[in-house]
N, C-alpha and C positions, 0 to 999 in steps of 0.2 A: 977571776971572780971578783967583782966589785966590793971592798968593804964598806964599813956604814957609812965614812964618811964621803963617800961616792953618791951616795942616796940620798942625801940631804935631809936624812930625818932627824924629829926634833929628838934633843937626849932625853935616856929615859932614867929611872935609878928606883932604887926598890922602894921608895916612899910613894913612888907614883901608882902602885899596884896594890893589890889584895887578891888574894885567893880563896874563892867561896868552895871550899872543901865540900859542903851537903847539897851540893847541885850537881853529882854523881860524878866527879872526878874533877878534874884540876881546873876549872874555869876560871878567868882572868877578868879582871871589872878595873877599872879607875877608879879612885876614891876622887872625892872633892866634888864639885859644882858642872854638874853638866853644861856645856856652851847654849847659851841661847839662839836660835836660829832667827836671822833676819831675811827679810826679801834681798836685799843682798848676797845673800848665801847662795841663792834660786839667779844668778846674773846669766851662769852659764847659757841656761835654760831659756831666756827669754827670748833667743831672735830662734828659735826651732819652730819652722811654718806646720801648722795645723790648721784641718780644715774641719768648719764647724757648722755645721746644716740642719734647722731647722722643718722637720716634713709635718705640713699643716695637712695632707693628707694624700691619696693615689688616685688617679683617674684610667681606665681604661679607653684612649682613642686611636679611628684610625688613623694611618699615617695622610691619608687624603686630608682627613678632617686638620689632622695637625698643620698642616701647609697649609690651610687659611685663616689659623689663631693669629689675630693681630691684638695690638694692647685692648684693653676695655672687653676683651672677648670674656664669656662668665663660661669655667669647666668648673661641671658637679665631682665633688670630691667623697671618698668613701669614706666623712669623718661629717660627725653633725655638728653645729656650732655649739661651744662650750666644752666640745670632748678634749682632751689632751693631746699635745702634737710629742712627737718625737724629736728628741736632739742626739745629736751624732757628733763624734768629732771624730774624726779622721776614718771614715764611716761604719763608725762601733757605737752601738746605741749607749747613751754614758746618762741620761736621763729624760725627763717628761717634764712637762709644761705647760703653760698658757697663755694667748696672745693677747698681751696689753699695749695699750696705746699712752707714751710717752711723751707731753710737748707737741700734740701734734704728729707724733711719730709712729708708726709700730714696732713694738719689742715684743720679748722673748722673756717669761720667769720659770725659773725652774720649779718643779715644784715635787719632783721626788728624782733622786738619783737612784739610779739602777745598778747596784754591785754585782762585779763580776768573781767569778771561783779562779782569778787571775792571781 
């Protein structure tokens, strides 16, 4: 069995500790200044691929018709202009939106997050 200093943890000693007795039994807290979180912190996290898809609306066609959509082709969508589009990341709906136009560009604003009982 490894001891502590197998584990590389940092020392600890009773000034670092308090114990909140009226939180129904022996719960353990830090005293002192909680660490500040930097994007830094989040480096892990940054190369994890996620996929993020905005659906401006659905169209039902056939596969016939679909074989002749080439660019410039116009499909009627089941959303009217100005309605909200759906954003998805990793294809879990995570909020709503609306399409704006950026420099010449189109983009994506969110405009309500959808929380989940996750």
């Amino acid at each position: 069995m490894p001891n502590e200093n197998d584990l590389n943890l940092p020392p600890l000693n009773s000034a670092d500790l308090s114990f909140d007795h009226n939180a129904g039994g022996d719960s353990i807290a830090r005293s002192g200044p909680v660490p500040v979180k930097t994007a830094e912190d989040l480096e892990q996290v940054f190369d994890v691929p996620v996929t993020v898809s905005a659906v401006l609306g659905s169209s039902r066609i056939a596969v016939g018709d679909l074989l002749r959509v080439t660019p410039g082709t116009v499909l009627e969508l089941d959303r009217r202009v100005g309605e909200a589009i759906d954003i998805f990341v990793n294809e879990r709906l995570v909020a709503r939106g609306e399409v704006v136009v950026v420099e010449e560009r189109l983009g994506v604003t969110m405009t309500e997050i959808i929380k989940t009982d996750r």
